[in-house]
Z-matrix of the N, CA and C atoms (Angstrom, degrees):
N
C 1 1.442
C 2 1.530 1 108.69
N 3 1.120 2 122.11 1 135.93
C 4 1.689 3 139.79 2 171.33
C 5 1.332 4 115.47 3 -106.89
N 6 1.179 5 118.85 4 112.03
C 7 1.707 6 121.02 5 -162.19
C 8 1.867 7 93.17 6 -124.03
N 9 1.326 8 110.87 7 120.66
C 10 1.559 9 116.66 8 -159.97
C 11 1.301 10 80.35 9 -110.11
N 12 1.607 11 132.38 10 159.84
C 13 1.118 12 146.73 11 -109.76
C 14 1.844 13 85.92 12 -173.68
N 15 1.252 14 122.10 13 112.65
C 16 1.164 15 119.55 14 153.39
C 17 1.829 16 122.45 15 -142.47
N 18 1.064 17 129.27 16 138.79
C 19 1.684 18 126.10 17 164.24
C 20 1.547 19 92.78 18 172.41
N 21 1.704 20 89.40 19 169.48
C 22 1.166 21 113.48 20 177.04
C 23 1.675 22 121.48 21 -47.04
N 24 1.103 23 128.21 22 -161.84
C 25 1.396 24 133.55 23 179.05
C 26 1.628 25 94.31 24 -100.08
N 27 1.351 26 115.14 25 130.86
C 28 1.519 27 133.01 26 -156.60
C 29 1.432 28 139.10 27 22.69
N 30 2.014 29 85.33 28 51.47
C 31 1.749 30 94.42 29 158.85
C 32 1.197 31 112.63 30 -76.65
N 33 1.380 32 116.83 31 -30.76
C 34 1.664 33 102.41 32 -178.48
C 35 1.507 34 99.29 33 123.08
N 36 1.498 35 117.87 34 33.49
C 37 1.079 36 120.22 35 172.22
C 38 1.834 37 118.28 36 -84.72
N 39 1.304 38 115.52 37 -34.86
C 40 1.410 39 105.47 38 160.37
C 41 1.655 40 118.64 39 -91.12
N 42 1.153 41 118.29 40 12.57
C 43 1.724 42 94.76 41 147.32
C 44 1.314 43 103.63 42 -105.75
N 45 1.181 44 132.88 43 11.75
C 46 1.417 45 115.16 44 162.10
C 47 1.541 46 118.28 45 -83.17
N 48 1.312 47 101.44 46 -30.86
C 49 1.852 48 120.65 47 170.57
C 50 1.594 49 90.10 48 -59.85
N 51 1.202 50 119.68 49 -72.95
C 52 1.969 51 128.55 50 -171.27
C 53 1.894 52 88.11 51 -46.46
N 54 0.664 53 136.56 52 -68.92
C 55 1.850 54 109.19 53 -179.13
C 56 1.211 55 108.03 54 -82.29
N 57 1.400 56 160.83 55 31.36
C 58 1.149 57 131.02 56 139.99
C 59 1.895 58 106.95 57 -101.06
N 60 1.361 59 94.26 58 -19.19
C 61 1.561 60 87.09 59 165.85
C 62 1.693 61 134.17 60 -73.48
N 63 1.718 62 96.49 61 -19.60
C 64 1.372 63 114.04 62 144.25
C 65 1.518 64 133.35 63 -36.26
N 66 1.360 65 93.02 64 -54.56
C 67 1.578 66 115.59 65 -171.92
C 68 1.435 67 109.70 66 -88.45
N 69 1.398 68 135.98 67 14.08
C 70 1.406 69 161.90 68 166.75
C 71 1.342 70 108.70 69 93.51
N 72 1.408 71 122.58 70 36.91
C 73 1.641 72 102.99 71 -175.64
C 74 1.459 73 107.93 72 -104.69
N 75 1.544 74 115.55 73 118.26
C 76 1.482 75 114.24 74 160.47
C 77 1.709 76 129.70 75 -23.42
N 78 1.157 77 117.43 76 127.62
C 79 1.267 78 120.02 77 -164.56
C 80 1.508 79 108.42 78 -103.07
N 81 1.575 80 139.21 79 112.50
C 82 1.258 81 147.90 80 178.82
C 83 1.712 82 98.23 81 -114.76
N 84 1.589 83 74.86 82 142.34
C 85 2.072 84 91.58 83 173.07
C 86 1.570 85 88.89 84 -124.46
N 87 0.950 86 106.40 85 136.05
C 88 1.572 87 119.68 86 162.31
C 89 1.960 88 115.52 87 -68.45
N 90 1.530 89 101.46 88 -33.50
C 91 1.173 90 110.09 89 145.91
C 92 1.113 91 128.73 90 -55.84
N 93 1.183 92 153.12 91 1.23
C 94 1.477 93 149.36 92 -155.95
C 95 1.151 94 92.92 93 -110.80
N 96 1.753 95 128.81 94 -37.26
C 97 1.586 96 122.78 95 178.35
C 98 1.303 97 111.93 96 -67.73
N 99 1.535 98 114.21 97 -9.48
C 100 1.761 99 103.18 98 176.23
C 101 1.415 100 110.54 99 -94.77
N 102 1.491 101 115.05 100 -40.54
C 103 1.298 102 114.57 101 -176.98
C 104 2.240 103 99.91 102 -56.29
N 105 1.280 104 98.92 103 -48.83
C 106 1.586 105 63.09 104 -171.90
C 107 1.462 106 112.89 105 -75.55
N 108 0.915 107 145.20 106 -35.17
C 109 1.686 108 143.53 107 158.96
C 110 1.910 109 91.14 108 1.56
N 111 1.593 110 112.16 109 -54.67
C 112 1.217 111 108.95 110 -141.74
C 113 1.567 112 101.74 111 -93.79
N 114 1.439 113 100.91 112 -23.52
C 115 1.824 114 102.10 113 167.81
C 116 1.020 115 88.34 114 -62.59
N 117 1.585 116 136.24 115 -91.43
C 118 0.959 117 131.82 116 -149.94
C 119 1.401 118 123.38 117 -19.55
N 120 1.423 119 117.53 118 -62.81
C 121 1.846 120 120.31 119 178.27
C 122 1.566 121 100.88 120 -93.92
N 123 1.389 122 120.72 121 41.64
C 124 1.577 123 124.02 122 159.82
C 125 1.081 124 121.00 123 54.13
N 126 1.510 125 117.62 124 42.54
C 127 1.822 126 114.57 125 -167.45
C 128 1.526 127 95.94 126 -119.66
N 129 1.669 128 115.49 127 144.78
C 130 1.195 129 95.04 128 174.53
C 131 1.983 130 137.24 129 -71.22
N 132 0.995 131 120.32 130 166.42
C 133 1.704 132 82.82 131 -176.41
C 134 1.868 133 101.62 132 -104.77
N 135 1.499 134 92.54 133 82.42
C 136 1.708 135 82.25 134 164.08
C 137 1.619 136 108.70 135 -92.06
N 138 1.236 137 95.57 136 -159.79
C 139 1.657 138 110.53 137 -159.12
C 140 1.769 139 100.56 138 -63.36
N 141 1.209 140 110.63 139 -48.84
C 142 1.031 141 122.78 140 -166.62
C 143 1.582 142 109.15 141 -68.27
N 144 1.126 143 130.62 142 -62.85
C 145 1.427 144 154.44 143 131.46
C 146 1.811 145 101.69 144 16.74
N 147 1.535 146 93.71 145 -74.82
C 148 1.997 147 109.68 146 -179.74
C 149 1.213 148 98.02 147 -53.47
N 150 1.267 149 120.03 148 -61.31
C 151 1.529 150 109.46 149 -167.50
C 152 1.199 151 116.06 150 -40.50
N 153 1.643 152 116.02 151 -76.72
C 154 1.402 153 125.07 152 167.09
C 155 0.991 154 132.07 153 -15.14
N 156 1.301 155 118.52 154 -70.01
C 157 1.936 156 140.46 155 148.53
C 158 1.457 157 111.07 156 -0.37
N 159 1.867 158 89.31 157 -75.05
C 160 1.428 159 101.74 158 -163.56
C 161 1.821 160 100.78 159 -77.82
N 162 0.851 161 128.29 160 -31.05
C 163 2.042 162 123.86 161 167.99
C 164 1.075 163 78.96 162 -42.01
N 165 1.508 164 132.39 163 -98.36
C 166 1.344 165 134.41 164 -120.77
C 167 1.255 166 88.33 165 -63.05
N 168 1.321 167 133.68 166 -32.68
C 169 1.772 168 101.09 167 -160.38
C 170 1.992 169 107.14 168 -75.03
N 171 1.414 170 83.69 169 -39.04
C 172 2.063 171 93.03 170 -178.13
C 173 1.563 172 98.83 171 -45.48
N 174 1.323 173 117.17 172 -60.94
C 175 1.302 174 121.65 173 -177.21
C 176 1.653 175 115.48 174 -39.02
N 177 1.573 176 109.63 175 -39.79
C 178 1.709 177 107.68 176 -176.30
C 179 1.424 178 110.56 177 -93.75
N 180 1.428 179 102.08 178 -32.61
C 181 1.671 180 90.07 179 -175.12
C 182 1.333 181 102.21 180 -135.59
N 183 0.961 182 122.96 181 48.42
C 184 1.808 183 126.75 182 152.78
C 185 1.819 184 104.04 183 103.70
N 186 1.348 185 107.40 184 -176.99
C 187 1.607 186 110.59 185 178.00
C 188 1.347 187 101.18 186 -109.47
N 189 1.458 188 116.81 187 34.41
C 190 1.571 189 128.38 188 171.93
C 191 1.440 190 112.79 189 -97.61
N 192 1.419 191 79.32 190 -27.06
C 193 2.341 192 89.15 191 -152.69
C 194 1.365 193 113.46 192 -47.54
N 195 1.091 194 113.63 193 -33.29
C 196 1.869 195 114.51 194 177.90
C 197 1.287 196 120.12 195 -66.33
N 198 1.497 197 125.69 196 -29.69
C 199 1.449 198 143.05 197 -178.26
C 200 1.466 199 112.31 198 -114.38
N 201 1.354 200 128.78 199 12.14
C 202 1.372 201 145.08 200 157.30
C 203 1.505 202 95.73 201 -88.77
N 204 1.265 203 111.13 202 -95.89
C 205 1.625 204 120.44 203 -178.46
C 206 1.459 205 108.22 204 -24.61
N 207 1.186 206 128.50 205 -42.67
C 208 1.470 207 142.83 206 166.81
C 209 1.776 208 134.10 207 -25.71
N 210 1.920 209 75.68 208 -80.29
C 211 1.257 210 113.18 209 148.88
C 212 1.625 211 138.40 210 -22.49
N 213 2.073 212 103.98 211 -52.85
C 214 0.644 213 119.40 212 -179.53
C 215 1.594 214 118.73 213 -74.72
N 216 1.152 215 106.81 214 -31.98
C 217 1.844 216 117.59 215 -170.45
C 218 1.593 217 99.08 216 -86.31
N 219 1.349 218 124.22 217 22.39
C 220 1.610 219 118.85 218 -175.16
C 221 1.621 220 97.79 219 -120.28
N 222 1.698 221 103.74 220 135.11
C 223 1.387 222 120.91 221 -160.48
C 224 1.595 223 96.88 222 -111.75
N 225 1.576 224 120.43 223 126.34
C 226 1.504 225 130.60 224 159.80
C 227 1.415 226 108.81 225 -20.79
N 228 1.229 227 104.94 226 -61.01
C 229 1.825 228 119.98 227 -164.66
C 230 1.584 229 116.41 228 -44.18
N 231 1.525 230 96.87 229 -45.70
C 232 1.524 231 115.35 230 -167.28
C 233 1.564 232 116.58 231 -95.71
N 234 0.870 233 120.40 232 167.95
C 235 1.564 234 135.79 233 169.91
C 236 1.566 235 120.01 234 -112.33
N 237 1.422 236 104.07 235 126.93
C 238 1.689 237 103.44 236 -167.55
C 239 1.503 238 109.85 237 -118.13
N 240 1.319 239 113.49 238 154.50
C 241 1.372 240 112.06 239 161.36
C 242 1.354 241 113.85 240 -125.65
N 243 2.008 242 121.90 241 134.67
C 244 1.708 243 116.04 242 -146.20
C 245 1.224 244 69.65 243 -143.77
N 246 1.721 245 87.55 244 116.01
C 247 2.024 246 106.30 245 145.85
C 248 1.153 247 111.59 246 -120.12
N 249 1.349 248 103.31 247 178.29
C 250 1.617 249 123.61 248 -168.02
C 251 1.605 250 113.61 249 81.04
N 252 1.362 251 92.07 250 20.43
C 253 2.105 252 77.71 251 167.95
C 254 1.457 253 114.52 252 -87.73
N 255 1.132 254 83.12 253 128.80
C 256 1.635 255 97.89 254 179.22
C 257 1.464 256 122.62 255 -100.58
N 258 0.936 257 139.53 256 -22.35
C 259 1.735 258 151.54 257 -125.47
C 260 1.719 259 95.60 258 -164.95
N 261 1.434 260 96.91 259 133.81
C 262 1.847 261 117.24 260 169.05
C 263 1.622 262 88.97 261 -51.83
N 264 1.225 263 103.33 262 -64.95
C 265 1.686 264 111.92 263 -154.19
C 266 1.693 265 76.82 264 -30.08
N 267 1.238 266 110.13 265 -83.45
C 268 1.950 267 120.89 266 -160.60
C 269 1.421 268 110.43 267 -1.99
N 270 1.672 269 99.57 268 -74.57
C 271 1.296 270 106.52 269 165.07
C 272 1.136 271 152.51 270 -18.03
N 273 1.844 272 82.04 271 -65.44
C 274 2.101 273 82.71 272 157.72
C 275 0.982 274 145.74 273 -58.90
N 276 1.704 275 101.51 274 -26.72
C 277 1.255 276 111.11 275 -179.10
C 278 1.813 277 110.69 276 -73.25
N 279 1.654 278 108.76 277 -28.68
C 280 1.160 279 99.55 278 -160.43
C 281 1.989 280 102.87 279 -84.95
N 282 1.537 281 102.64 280 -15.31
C 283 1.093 282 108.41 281 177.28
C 284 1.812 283 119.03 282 -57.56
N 285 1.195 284 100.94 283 -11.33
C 286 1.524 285 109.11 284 -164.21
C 287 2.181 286 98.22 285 -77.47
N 288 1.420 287 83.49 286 -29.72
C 289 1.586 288 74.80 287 170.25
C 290 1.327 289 142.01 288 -87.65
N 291 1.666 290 129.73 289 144.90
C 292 1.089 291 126.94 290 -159.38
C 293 1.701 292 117.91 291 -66.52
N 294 1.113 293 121.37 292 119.04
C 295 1.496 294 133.88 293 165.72
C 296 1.759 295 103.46 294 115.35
N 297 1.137 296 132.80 295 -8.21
C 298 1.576 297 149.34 296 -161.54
C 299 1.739 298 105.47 297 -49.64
N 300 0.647 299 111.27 298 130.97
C 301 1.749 300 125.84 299 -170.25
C 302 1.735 301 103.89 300 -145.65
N 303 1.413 302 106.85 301 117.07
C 304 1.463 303 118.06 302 174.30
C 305 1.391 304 131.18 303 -92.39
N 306 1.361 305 131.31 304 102.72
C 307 1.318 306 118.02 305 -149.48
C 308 1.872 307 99.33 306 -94.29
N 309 1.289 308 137.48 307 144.09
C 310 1.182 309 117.09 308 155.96
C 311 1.613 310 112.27 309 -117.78
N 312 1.236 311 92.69 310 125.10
C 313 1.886 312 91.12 311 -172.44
C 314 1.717 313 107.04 312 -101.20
N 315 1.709 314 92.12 313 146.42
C 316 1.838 315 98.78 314 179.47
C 317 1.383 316 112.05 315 -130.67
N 318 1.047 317 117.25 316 168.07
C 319 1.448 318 130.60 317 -165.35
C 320 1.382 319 102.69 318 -146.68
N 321 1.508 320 145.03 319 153.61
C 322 1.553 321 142.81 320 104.90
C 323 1.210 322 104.50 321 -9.25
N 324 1.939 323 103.21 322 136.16
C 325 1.310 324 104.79 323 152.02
C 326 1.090 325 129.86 324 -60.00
N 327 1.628 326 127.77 325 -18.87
C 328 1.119 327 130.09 326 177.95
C 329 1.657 328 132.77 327 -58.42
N 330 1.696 329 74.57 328 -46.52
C 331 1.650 330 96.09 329 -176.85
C 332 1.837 331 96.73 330 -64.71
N 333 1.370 332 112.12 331 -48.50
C 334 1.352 333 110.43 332 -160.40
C 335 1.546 334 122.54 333 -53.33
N 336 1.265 335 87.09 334 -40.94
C 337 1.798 336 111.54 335 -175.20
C 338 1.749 337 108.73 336 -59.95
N 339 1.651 338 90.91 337 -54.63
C 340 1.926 339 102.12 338 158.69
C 341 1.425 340 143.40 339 -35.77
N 342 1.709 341 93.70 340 -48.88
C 343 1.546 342 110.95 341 165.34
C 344 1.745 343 110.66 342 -77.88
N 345 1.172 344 138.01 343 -19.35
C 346 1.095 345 154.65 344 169.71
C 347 1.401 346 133.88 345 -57.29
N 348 2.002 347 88.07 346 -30.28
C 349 1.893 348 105.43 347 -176.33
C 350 1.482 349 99.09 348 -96.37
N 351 1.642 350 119.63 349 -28.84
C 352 1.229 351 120.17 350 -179.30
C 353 1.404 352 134.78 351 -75.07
């Protein structure tokens, strides 16, 4: 099973990753294809940095490339949990795999902003 990971910034999408990785599920960032992009040509990966990264790649190889490359490193055997989708395209791509379930998680602004200062 592939359980894709979506919400705002402190719905509560990585403690939902922190218990299902509990519960044995492989943990994927869709981010992880930018950070290494950026080892690779030695840049650090701050905030600013990812962004960039990740444009340029949508820009060369579609608004898939993060959840293609993704895609690819995910094993039948195992069970994953994938954040950082950002983009329909993502989706589709990740939809192409067998058992894929999209979660979108919400919060209060209140709460969010809260989890945000901490």
């Amino acid at each position: 099973m592939v359980i894709g990971l979506t919400g705002n910034n402190g719905s509560g999408k990585t403690t939902l990753a922190e218990h299902l990785k509990a519960a044995g599920f492989y943990y994927l960032s869709l981010s992880d294809e930018i950070r290494a992009e950026l080892e690779t040509a030695g840049v650090a990966p701050t905030r600013e940095h990812m962004i960039e990264c990740g444009n340029a790649l949508r820009r060369q190889f579609g608004r898939a490339v993060l959840a293609e490359r993704t895609r690819a490193r995910i094993r039948d055997e195992r069970n994953y949990a994938v954040d950082s989708i950002r983009h329909p395209d993502e989706v589709r791509a990740l939809r192409q795999l067998p058992n894929f379930h999209l979660l979108h998680l919400e919060a209060p602004l209140e709460v969010r902003y809260q989890r945000a200062r901490e």
